[in-house]
N, C-alpha and C positions, 0 to 999 in steps of 0.2 A: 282310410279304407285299405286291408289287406288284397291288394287286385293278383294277387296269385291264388286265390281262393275260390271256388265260386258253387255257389248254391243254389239249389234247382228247389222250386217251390211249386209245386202240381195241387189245384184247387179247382173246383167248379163254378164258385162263390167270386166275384171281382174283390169281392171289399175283403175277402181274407188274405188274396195272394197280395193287394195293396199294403194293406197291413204290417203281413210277413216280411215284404220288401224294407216298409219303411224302418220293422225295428232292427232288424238286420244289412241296414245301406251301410253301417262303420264293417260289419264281419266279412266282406269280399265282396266279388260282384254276383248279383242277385239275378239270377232267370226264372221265368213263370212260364208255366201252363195249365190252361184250364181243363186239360185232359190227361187220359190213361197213355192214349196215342200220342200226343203233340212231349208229352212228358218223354215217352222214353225215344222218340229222335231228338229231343235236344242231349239224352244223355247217352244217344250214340254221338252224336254232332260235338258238343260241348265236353266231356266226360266229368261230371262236376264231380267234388270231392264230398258233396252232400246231398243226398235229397229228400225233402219233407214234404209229404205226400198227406190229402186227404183219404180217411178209408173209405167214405161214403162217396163218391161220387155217381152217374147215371154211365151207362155202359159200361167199359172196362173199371174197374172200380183200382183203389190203392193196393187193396191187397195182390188184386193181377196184377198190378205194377212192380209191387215189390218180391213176387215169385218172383218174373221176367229179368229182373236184374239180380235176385240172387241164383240163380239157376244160367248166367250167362259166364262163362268162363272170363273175360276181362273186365266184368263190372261187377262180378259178386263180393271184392271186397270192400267198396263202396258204402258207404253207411245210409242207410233209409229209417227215417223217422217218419213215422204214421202216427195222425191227428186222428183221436176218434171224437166225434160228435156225441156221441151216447155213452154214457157212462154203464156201460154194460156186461157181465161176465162174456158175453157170446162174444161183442164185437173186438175184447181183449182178445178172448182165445184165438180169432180169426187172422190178429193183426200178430197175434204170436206165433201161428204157424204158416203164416204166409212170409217166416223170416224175419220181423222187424229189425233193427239195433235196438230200438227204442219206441215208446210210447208217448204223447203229449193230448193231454186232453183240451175242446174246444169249449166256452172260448179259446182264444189266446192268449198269453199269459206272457208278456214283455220278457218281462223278469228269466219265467221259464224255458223260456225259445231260445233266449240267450245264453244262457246257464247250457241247455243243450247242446245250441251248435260251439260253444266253446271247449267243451271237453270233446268234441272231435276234432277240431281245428286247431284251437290254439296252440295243444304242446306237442310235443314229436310221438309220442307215446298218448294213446287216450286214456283221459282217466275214466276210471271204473266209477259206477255208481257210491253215493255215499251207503256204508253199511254197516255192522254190530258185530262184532263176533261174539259166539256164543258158546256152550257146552248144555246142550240140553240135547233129550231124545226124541227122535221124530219117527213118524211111523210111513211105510210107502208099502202099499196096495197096488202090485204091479199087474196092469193090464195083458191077460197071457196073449189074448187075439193079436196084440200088438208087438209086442215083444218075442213072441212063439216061443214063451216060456209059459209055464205052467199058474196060473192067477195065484198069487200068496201073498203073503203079508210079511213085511221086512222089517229089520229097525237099523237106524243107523244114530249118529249124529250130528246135530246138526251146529255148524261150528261157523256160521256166519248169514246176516238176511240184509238185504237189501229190499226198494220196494219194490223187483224186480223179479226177486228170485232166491236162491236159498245155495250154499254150496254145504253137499251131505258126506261126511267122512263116512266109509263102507267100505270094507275089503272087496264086497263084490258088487263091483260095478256094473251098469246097465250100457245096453246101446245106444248112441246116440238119434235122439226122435222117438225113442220110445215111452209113453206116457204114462204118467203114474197116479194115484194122489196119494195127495200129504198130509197130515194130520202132525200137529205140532201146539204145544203153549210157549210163551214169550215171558222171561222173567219181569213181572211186576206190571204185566197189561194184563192183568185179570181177565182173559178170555182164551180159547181152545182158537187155531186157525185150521181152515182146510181148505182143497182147492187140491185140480188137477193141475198137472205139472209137466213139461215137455224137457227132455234130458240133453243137454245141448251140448255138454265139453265132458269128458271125464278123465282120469290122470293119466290115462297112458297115453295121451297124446301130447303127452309132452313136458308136464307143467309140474317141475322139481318140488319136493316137499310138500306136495297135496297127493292125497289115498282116500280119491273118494270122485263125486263129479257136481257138478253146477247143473241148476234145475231153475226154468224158468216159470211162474205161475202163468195157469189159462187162465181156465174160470173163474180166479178166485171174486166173489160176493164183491159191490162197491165199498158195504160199511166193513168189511173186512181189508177190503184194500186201502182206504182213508186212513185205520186205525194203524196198519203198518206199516204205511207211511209215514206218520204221526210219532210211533214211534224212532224208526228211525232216524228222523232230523232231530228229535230230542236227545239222540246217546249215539250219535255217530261222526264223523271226519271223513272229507272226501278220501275215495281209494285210490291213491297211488303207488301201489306196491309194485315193482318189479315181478314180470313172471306169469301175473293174472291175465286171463285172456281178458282182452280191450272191449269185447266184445262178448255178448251170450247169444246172438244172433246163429240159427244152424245151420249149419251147413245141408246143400240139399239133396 
Protein backbone atom coordinates (compact mmCIF):
# COMPACT_ATOMS: atom_id res chain seq x y z
CA UNK A 1 0.00 0.00 0.00
CA UNK A 2 1.23 3.47 -1.12
CA UNK A 3 0.52 5.30 2.71
CA UNK A 4 1.62 8.66 1.20
CA UNK A 5 -1.49 8.70 -0.84
CA UNK A 6 -4.91 8.93 0.44
CA UNK A 7 -8.29 8.78 -1.04
CA UNK A 8 -11.54 10.19 0.17
CA UNK A 9 -14.51 8.06 -1.08
CA UNK A 10 -17.95 10.09 -0.24
CA UNK A 11 -21.18 7.54 -0.75
CA UNK A 12 -24.57 7.39 0.87
CA UNK A 13 -24.81 3.58 0.15
CA UNK A 14 -22.39 1.38 3.04
CA UNK A 15 -21.93 -1.44 0.50
CA UNK A 16 -20.35 1.04 -2.10
CA UNK A 17 -17.94 3.03 -0.07
CA UNK A 18 -16.96 -0.85 1.32
CA UNK A 19 -16.42 -1.82 -1.90
CA UNK A 20 -14.40 1.27 -3.05
CA UNK A 21 -12.25 0.76 0.08
CA UNK A 22 -11.65 -2.75 -0.61
CA UNK A 23 -10.66 -2.51 -4.42
CA UNK A 24 -8.64 0.39 -3.67
CA UNK A 25 -6.78 -0.93 0.18
CA UNK A 26 -3.15 -1.68 -2.27
CA UNK A 27 -3.62 2.45 -3.96
CA UNK A 28 -3.15 4.36 -0.24
CA UNK A 29 -4.91 4.89 2.62
CA UNK A 30 -8.76 5.01 1.97
CA UNK A 31 -11.31 7.57 3.92
CA UNK A 32 -15.07 7.33 3.59
CA UNK A 33 -18.10 9.36 4.10
CA UNK A 34 -21.51 8.91 3.79
CA UNK A 35 -22.05 12.51 3.19
CA UNK A 36 -21.80 16.01 1.29
CA UNK A 37 -20.89 17.43 4.91
CA UNK A 38 -18.81 14.80 6.66
CA UNK A 39 -16.86 14.49 3.00
CA UNK A 40 -15.55 17.80 2.76
CA UNK A 41 -14.34 18.20 6.69
CA UNK A 42 -12.36 15.22 6.08
CA UNK A 43 -10.94 17.12 3.00
CA UNK A 44 -10.36 20.09 5.03
CA UNK A 45 -8.94 17.74 7.85
CA UNK A 46 -7.18 15.10 5.82
CA UNK A 47 -6.55 17.08 2.39
CA UNK A 48 -6.48 13.84 0.30
CA UNK A 49 -4.88 13.70 -3.05
CA UNK A 50 -8.29 12.17 -4.47
CA UNK A 51 -11.76 12.18 -4.11
CA UNK A 52 -14.51 9.95 -5.61
CA UNK A 53 -17.63 11.11 -4.91
CA UNK A 54 -21.25 9.88 -5.52
CA UNK A 55 -23.56 12.29 -7.72
CA UNK A 56 -26.72 11.27 -6.32
CA UNK A 57 -26.83 11.41 -2.94
CA UNK A 58 -29.86 13.01 -0.39
CA UNK A 59 -29.04 16.56 0.79
CA UNK A 60 -25.87 18.07 -0.42
CA UNK A 61 -25.48 16.09 -3.28
CA UNK A 62 -21.79 15.32 -5.33
CA UNK A 63 -22.09 17.85 -7.49
CA UNK A 64 -22.19 20.57 -4.40
CA UNK A 65 -19.27 18.71 -3.33
CA UNK A 66 -17.42 18.94 -6.18
CA UNK A 67 -18.38 22.99 -6.83
CA UNK A 68 -17.10 23.37 -3.00
CA UNK A 69 -13.77 22.14 -3.70
CA UNK A 70 -13.26 23.33 -7.09
CA UNK A 71 -14.22 26.82 -6.14
CA UNK A 72 -11.90 26.77 -2.90
CA UNK A 73 -8.55 28.28 -3.44
CA UNK A 74 -6.21 25.30 -1.77
CA UNK A 75 -8.20 22.30 -2.89
CA UNK A 76 -9.32 23.18 -6.27
CA UNK A 77 -6.44 21.49 -7.72
CA UNK A 78 -7.44 18.25 -6.13
CA UNK A 79 -9.01 15.75 -8.50
CA UNK A 80 -12.81 14.64 -8.02
CA UNK A 81 -14.19 11.76 -9.64
CA UNK A 82 -17.97 11.69 -9.70
CA UNK A 83 -19.96 8.24 -9.81
CA UNK A 84 -23.19 8.63 -11.69
CA UNK A 85 -25.79 6.16 -10.98
CA UNK A 86 -27.98 6.84 -14.18
CA UNK A 87 -26.66 6.65 -17.23
CA UNK A 88 -27.99 9.85 -18.43
CA UNK A 89 -27.19 12.86 -20.81
CA UNK A 90 -28.61 15.28 -17.83
CA UNK A 91 -26.71 13.65 -14.97
CA UNK A 92 -23.41 13.85 -17.27
CA UNK A 93 -23.93 17.48 -18.10
CA UNK A 94 -24.44 18.23 -14.20
CA UNK A 95 -21.30 16.25 -13.19
CA UNK A 96 -19.56 18.16 -15.93
CA UNK A 97 -20.25 21.44 -14.93
CA UNK A 98 -20.17 21.06 -11.39
CA UNK A 99 -16.23 20.65 -12.38
CA UNK A 100 -15.56 17.01 -12.49
CA UNK A 101 -11.85 15.52 -13.40
CA UNK A 102 -13.54 12.75 -14.37
CA UNK A 103 -16.60 10.50 -14.73
CA UNK A 104 -17.27 6.70 -13.54
CA UNK A 105 -20.30 4.99 -13.92
CA UNK A 106 -22.23 2.75 -11.26
CA UNK A 107 -22.09 -0.09 -10.76
CA UNK A 108 -18.54 -0.25 -9.92
CA UNK A 109 -16.16 -1.55 -12.15
CA UNK A 110 -12.80 -2.88 -10.20
CA UNK A 111 -11.02 -2.82 -13.15
CA UNK A 112 -12.20 0.88 -13.86
CA UNK A 113 -11.79 2.60 -10.42
CA UNK A 114 -8.47 1.41 -10.59
CA UNK A 115 -7.36 2.24 -13.99
CA UNK A 116 -8.72 5.89 -12.64
CA UNK A 117 -7.21 6.36 -9.55
CA UNK A 118 -4.03 5.21 -11.19
CA UNK A 119 -3.61 7.80 -13.66
CA UNK A 120 -3.90 10.42 -11.07
CA UNK A 121 -1.69 8.82 -8.47
CA UNK A 122 0.71 6.73 -9.78
CA UNK A 123 3.02 9.01 -12.13
CA UNK A 124 4.31 12.55 -11.42
CA UNK A 125 2.54 13.82 -14.33
CA UNK A 126 -1.32 12.50 -14.86
CA UNK A 127 -1.97 10.74 -17.83
CA UNK A 128 -4.44 12.06 -20.10
CA UNK A 129 -7.41 10.00 -21.22
CA UNK A 130 -6.79 7.33 -23.85
CA UNK A 131 -7.59 9.12 -27.38
CA UNK A 132 -7.45 9.28 -31.53
CA UNK A 133 -6.16 11.83 -33.37
CA UNK A 134 -7.87 12.89 -36.13
CA UNK A 135 -8.23 15.43 -39.20
CA UNK A 136 -11.81 15.66 -39.91
CA UNK A 137 -14.25 18.70 -39.75
CA UNK A 138 -16.52 19.66 -36.98
CA UNK A 139 -19.08 21.99 -36.73
CA UNK A 140 -19.83 24.34 -33.34
CA UNK A 141 -23.06 26.39 -32.86
CA UNK A 142 -22.02 28.77 -30.45
CA UNK A 143 -24.45 29.78 -27.79
CA UNK A 144 -24.57 33.73 -27.98
CA UNK A 145 -26.72 34.07 -24.35
CA UNK A 146 -23.58 32.42 -23.09
CA UNK A 147 -20.74 33.60 -24.59
CA UNK A 148 -22.23 37.30 -25.36
CA UNK A 149 -21.24 36.67 -28.81
CA UNK A 150 -23.59 36.67 -31.42
CA UNK A 151 -25.29 32.76 -32.05
CA UNK A 152 -23.36 31.39 -35.26
CA UNK A 153 -22.17 28.63 -36.69
CA UNK A 154 -18.40 27.84 -36.86
CA UNK A 155 -16.16 25.12 -38.27
CA UNK A 156 -13.13 24.09 -37.25
CA UNK A 157 -11.01 20.82 -36.91
CA UNK A 158 -11.09 18.42 -35.07
CA UNK A 159 -7.81 16.78 -34.46
CA UNK A 160 -8.14 14.48 -31.52
CA UNK A 161 -11.39 12.56 -29.35
CA UNK A 162 -11.30 11.13 -26.36
CA UNK A 163 -14.49 9.63 -24.58
CA UNK A 164 -14.40 12.71 -22.75
CA UNK A 165 -14.00 15.20 -25.06
CA UNK A 166 -12.83 16.48 -28.25
CA UNK A 167 -9.70 19.04 -28.78
CA UNK A 168 -10.90 21.50 -31.93
CA UNK A 169 -7.99 23.36 -33.90
CA UNK A 170 -9.59 27.02 -34.73
CA UNK A 171 -7.95 30.24 -34.95
CA UNK A 172 -10.66 31.64 -33.12
CA UNK A 173 -10.86 30.54 -29.96
CA UNK A 174 -13.73 30.65 -27.27
CA UNK A 175 -13.91 31.40 -23.61
CA UNK A 176 -13.41 29.34 -21.36
CA UNK A 177 -17.18 27.72 -19.83
CA UNK A 178 -18.78 28.90 -22.61
CA UNK A 179 -21.08 26.28 -24.34
CA UNK A 180 -21.31 25.10 -27.63
CA UNK A 181 -22.62 22.08 -29.72
CA UNK A 182 -20.88 19.90 -31.84
CA UNK A 183 -21.72 18.10 -34.63
CA UNK A 184 -19.08 15.75 -36.03
CA UNK A 185 -18.54 12.05 -37.95
CA UNK A 186 -15.81 9.66 -36.95
CA UNK A 187 -13.84 7.92 -39.76
CA UNK A 188 -15.21 4.51 -40.22
CA UNK A 189 -18.10 4.44 -37.19
CA UNK A 190 -20.71 4.99 -39.77
CA UNK A 191 -22.62 7.45 -37.74
CA UNK A 192 -23.03 11.61 -37.27
CA UNK A 193 -22.26 12.61 -33.25
CA UNK A 194 -23.69 15.52 -31.53
CA UNK A 195 -23.88 16.84 -28.02
CA UNK A 196 -23.25 20.01 -26.20
CA UNK A 197 -20.03 20.89 -25.10
CA UNK A 198 -18.45 23.03 -22.34
CA UNK A 199 -14.89 24.77 -23.39
CA UNK A 200 -12.52 24.10 -20.64
CA UNK A 201 -8.69 25.02 -21.90
CA UNK A 202 -7.78 26.89 -24.92
CA UNK A 203 -4.07 27.68 -26.31
CA UNK A 204 -3.39 30.83 -25.10
CA UNK A 205 -3.03 29.61 -21.71
CA UNK A 206 -0.25 28.31 -22.23
CA UNK A 207 0.03 25.05 -24.14
CA UNK A 208 2.90 25.27 -27.01
CA UNK A 209 2.06 23.84 -30.49
CA UNK A 210 -1.87 23.68 -29.99
CA UNK A 211 -4.16 26.65 -31.96
CA UNK A 212 -7.32 25.82 -30.98
CA UNK A 213 -8.98 24.50 -27.32
CA UNK A 214 -10.35 21.32 -25.48
CA UNK A 215 -14.06 20.91 -25.27
CA UNK A 216 -15.71 18.65 -23.00
CA UNK A 217 -19.13 16.63 -23.83
CA UNK A 218 -22.44 17.47 -21.69
CA UNK A 219 -25.32 15.88 -22.96
CA UNK A 220 -24.02 13.84 -25.30
CA UNK A 221 -26.98 10.54 -25.90
CA UNK A 222 -25.82 7.18 -23.84
CA UNK A 223 -25.76 5.06 -27.22
CA UNK A 224 -23.78 7.91 -28.46
CA UNK A 225 -21.43 7.85 -25.68
CA UNK A 226 -21.03 3.72 -25.53
CA UNK A 227 -20.16 4.09 -29.39
CA UNK A 228 -17.26 6.64 -28.64
CA UNK A 229 -16.04 4.92 -26.37
CA UNK A 230 -16.04 1.92 -28.29
CA UNK A 231 -14.34 3.55 -30.55
CA UNK A 232 -11.80 4.69 -28.91
CA UNK A 233 -10.28 1.72 -27.01
CA UNK A 234 -10.42 0.17 -30.51
CA UNK A 235 -7.70 2.78 -32.21
CA UNK A 236 -6.18 4.40 -29.47
CA UNK A 237 -2.86 4.55 -26.73
CA UNK A 238 -2.98 6.04 -23.43
CA UNK A 239 -2.05 9.94 -23.66
CA UNK A 240 1.03 10.72 -22.22
CA UNK A 241 2.37 13.52 -24.12
CA UNK A 242 4.11 16.23 -22.41
CA UNK A 243 2.42 19.86 -22.41
CA UNK A 244 -1.38 18.53 -22.45
CA UNK A 245 -3.41 19.64 -19.65
CA UNK A 246 -3.69 16.63 -17.08
CA UNK A 247 -6.84 17.63 -16.72
CA UNK A 248 -10.13 19.09 -18.65
CA UNK A 249 -11.78 19.88 -15.34
CA UNK A 250 -12.76 24.09 -15.51
CA UNK A 251 -11.68 26.24 -13.86
CA UNK A 252 -14.40 28.30 -12.00
Amino acid sequence: MDHTRTILIVDDVSIFRELGALFLARSGRVLTAEDAMRGWELVECHRPDLVICDLEMPGADGASLCRRIKQHPEHRPTPVVLMLGTNTAEARARAVRAGADDLLGKPISRVHLIETVNRYLRYEVVRGLPRVDLDVPVRLVVDGGRSALPAKERWGTLRNVSRDGVFVEMPETLEPRTEVELQFALPDAGREFASTALVVWRSDRGVPGLEGMGLRFLDIDSDSAHALEDYVLERSVADARPGLPPSLAPAP
